[in-house]
N, C-alpha and C positions, 0 to 999 in steps of 0.2 A: 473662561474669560478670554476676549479676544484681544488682540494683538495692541490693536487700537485704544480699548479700556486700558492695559497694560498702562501703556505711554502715560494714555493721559494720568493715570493715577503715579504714576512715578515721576510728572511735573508738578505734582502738590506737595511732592517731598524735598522740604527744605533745602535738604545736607544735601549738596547735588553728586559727592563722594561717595556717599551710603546709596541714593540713588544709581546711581554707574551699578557698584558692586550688586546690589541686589536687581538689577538690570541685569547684569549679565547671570547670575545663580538660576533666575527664573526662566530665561531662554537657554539655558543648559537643559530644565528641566525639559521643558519642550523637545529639543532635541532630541532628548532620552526617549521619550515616547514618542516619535515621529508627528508632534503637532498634537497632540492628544491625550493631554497625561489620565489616566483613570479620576476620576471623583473625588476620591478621598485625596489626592494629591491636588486637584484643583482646591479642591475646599483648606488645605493649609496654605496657596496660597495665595487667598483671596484672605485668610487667617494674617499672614505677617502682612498685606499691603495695608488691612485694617489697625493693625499693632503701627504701623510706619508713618501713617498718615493720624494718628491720632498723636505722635509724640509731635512735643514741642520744640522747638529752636530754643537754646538758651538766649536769653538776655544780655548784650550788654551791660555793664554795670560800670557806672562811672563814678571814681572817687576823688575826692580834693584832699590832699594832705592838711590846706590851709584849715579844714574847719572841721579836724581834729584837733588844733591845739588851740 
């Protein structure tokens, strides 16, 4: 995955918090392997951005006291 896919797929992620953080975990991984991680470590994680980008944003939920009683 390049650097660029990266980005963009971690602006379709909601939580811009959990973005950041998993922003920074995956450029660590890179790091690790000078730009290059082996396969099997690309493929986990191309694995959690798929897990990241498929969870939802909770809902708002708005309640009225008045029309409960």
């Amino acid at each position: 995955m390049s650097s660029d896919e990266l980005e963009h797929r971690l602006e379709q992620i909601r939580d811009k918090k959990l973005a950041t953080e998993v922003r920074r975990f995956i450029l660590n991984l890179f790091l690790l392997f000078d730009d290059n991680p082996p396969p099997h470590i690309q493929s986990y994680i191309t694995e959690i951005m798929d897990i990241l980008e498929s969870k939802r944003a909770p809902a708002p939920v708005r309640l009225s006291l008045f029309s409960i009683f």
